[in-house]
Short mmCIF file of the C-alpha atoms (twelve columns), coordinates in Angstrom:
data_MODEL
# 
_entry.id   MODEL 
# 
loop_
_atom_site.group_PDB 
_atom_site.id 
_atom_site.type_symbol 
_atom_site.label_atom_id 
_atom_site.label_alt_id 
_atom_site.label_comp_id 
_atom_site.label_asym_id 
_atom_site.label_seq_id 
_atom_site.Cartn_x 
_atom_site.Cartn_y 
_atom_site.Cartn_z 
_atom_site.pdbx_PDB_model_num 
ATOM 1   C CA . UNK A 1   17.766  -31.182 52.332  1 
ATOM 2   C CA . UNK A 2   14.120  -32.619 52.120  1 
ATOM 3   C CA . UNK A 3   13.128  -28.667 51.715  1 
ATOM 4   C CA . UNK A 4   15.014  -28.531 48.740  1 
ATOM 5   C CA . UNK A 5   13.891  -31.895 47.179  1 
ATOM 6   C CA . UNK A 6   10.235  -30.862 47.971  1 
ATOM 7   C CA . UNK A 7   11.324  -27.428 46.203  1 
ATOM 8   C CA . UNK A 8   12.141  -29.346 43.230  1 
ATOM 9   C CA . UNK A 9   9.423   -31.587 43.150  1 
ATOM 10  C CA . UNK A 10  7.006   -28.724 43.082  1 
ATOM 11  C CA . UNK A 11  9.050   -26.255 40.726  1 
ATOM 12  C CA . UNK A 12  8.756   -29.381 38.310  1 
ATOM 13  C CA . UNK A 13  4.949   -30.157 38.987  1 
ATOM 14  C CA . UNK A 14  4.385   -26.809 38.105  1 
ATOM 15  C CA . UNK A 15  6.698   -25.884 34.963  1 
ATOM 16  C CA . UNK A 16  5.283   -29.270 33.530  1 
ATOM 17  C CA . UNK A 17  1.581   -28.848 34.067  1 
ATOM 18  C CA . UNK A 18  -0.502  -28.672 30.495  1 
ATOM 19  C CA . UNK A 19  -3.426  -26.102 30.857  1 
ATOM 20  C CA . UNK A 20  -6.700  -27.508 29.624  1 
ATOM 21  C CA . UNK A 21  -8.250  -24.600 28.114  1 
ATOM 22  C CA . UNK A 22  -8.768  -24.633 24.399  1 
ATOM 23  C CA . UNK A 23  -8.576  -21.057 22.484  1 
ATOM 24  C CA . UNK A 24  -10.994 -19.864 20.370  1 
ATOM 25  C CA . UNK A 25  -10.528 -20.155 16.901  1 
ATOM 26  C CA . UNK A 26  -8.544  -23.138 16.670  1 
ATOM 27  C CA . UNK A 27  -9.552  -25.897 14.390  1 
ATOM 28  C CA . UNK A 28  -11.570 -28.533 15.181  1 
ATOM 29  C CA . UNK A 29  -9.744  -31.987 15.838  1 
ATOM 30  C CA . UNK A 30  -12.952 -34.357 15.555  1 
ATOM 31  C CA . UNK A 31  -15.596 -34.675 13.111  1 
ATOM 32  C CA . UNK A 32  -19.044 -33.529 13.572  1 
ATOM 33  C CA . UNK A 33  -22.078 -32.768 11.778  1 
ATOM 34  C CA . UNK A 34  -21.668 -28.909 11.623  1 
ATOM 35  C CA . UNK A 35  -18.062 -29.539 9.778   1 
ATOM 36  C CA . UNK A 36  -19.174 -31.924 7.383   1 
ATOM 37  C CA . UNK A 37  -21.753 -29.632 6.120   1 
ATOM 38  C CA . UNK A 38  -19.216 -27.256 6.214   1 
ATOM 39  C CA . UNK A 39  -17.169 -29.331 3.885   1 
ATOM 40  C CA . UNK A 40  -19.660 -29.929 1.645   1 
ATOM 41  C CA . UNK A 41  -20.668 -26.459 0.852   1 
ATOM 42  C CA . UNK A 42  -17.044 -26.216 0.465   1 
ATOM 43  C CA . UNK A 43  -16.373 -28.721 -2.112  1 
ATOM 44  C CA . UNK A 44  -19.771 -27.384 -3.824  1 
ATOM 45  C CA . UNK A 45  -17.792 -23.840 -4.099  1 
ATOM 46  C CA . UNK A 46  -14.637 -24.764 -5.023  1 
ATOM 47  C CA . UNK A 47  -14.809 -24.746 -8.698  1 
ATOM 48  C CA . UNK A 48  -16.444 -21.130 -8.519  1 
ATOM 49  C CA . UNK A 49  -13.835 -19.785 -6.291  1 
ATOM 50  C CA . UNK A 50  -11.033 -21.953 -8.752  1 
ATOM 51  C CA . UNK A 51  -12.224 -19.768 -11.456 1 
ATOM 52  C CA . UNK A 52  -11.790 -16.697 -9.515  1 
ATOM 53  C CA . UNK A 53  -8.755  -17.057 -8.371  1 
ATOM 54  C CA . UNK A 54  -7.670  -18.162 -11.901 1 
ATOM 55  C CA . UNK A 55  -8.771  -14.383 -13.095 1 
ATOM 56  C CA . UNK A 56  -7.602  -12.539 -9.911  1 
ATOM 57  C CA . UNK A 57  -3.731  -14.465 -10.098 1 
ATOM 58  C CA . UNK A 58  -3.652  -14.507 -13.834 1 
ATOM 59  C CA . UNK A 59  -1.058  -11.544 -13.653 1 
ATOM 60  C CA . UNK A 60  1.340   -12.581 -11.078 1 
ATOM 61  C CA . UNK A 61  1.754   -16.062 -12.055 1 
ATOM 62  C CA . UNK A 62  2.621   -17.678 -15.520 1 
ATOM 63  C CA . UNK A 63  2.135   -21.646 -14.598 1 
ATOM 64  C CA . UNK A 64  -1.129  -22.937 -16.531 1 
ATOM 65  C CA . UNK A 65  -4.304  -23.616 -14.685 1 
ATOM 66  C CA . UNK A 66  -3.081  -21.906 -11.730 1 
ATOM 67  C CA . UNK A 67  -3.682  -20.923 -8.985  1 
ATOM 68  C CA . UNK A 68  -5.791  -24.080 -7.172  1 
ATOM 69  C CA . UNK A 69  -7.262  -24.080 -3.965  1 
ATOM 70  C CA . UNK A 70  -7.606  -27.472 -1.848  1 
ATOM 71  C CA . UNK A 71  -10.826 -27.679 0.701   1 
ATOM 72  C CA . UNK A 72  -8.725  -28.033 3.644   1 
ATOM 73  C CA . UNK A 73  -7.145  -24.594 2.762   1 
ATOM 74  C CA . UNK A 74  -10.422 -23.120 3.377   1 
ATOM 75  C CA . UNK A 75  -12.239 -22.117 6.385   1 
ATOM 76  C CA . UNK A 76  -15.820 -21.029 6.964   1 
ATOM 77  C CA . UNK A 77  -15.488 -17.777 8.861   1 
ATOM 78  C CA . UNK A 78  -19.144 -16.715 9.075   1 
ATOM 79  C CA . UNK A 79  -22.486 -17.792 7.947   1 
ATOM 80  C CA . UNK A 80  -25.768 -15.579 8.385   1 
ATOM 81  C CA . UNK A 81  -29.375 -16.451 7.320   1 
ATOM 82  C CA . UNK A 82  -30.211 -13.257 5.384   1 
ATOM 83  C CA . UNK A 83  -34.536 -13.345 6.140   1 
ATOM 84  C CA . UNK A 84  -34.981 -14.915 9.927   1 
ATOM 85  C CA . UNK A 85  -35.147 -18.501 11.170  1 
ATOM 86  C CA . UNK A 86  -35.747 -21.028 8.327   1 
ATOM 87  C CA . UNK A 87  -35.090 -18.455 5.852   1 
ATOM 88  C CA . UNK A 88  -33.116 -20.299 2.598   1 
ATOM 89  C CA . UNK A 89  -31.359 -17.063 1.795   1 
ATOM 90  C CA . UNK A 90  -27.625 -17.357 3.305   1 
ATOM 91  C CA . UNK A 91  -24.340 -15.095 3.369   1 
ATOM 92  C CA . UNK A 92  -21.417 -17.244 3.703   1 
ATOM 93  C CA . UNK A 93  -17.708 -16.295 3.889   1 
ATOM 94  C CA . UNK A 94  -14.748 -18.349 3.454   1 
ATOM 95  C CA . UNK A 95  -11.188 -17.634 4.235   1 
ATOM 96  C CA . UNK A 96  -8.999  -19.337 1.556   1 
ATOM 97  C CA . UNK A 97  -5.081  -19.791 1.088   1 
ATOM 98  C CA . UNK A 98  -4.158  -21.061 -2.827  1 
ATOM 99  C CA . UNK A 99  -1.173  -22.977 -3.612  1 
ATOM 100 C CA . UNK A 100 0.921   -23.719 -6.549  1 
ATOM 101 C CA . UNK A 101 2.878   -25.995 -7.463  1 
ATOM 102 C CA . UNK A 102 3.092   -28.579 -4.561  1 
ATOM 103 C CA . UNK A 103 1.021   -26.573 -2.478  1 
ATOM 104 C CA . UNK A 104 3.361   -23.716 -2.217  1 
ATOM 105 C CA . UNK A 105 1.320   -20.930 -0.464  1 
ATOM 106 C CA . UNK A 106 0.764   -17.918 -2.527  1 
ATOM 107 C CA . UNK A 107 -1.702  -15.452 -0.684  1 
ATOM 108 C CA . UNK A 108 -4.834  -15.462 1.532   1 
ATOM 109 C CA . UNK A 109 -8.173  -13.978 -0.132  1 
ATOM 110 C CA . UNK A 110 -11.423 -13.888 1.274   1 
ATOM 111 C CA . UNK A 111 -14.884 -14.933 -0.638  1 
ATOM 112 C CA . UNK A 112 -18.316 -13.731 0.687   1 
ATOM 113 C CA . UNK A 113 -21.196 -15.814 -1.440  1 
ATOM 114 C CA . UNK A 114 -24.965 -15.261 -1.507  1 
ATOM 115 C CA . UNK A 115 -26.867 -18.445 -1.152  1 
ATOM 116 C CA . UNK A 116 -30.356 -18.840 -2.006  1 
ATOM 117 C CA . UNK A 117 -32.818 -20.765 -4.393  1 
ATOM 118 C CA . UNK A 118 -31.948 -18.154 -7.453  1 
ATOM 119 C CA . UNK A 119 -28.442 -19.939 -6.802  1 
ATOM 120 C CA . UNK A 120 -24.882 -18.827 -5.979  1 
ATOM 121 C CA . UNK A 121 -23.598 -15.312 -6.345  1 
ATOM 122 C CA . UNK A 122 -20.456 -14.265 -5.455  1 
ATOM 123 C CA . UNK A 123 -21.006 -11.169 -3.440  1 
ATOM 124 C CA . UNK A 124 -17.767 -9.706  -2.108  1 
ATOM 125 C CA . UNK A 125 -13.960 -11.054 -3.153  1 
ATOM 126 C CA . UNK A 126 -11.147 -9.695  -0.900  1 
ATOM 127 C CA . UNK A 127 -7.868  -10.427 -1.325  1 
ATOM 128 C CA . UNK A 128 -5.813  -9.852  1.313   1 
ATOM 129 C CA . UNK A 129 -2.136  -10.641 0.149   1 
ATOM 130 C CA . UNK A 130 -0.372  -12.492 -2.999  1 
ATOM 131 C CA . UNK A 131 2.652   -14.468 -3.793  1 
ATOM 132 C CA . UNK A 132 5.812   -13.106 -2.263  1 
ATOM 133 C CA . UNK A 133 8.922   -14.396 -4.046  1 
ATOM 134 C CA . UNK A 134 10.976  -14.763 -1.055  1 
ATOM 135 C CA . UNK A 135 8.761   -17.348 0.231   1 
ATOM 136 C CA . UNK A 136 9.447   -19.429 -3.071  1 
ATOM 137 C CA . UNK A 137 12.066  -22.373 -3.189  1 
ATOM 138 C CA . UNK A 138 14.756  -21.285 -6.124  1 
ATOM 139 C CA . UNK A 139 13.387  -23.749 -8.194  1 
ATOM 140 C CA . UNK A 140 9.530   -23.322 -8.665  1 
ATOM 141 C CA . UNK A 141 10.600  -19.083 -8.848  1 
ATOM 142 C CA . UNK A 142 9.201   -19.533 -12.531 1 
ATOM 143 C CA . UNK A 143 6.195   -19.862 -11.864 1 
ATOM 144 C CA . UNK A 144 5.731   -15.999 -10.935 1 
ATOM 145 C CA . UNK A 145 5.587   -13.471 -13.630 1 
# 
């Protein structure tokens, strides 16, 4: 009998324990000072990447001023200092997901901007899926063309 109890005991030690290991990748869950740059270069881009996305969804959706795009729908994915340490000539990509309506997912695109003193350039735009009307509630449908 105490072999079994002891069996038990130690099947549930086991099947309960929490591993401690983060994965890579996953977001960060406290502030620091390499994500609130982050964030601000993000709210500094989000009106060029608003109008973007305004051009690039124009045919798929018929709601006015749509699509928008909310900074914590945006991830930095990679940054890269073009000329060498202390070089002020930067690639930056950002992974973004733009909603509609209230904040109804409607694709994932990806934005690659130079950075440098001549200013912002949008260098490569990617987009990687759109709206799916399946994924719409029945009553904000009208909002795709």
């Amino acid at each position: 009998m105490k072999v079994l109890i002891c069996f038990v005991i130690l099947l549930s030690m086991v099947g309960t324990q929490t591993t401690f290991c983060t994965a890579v990748g996953e977001k960060p869950i406290e502030d620091s000072r390499e994500l609130q740059f982050q964030d601000m270069l993000v709210l500094l881009l989000l009106p060029q990447m608003r109008e973007k996305l305004a051009e690039v969804y124009s045919d798929v959706l018929s709601a006015p001023g749509s699509p928008d795009i909310y900074p914590y729908f945006v991830d930095v994915t990679h940054t890269e200092r073009l000329n060498g340490f202390r070089g002020f000539d930067f690639l930056i990509t950002l992974d973004a997901r733009p909603t509609v309506g209230p904040h109804i997912p409607i694709g994932e695109d990806v934005f690659t901007y130079r950075i440098s003193a001549a200013g912002v350039e949008l260098k490569n735009f990617e987009h990687l899926r759109g709206p799916n009307k399946d994924d719409f509630p029945p009553n904000y449908q009208d909002l795709l063309k």
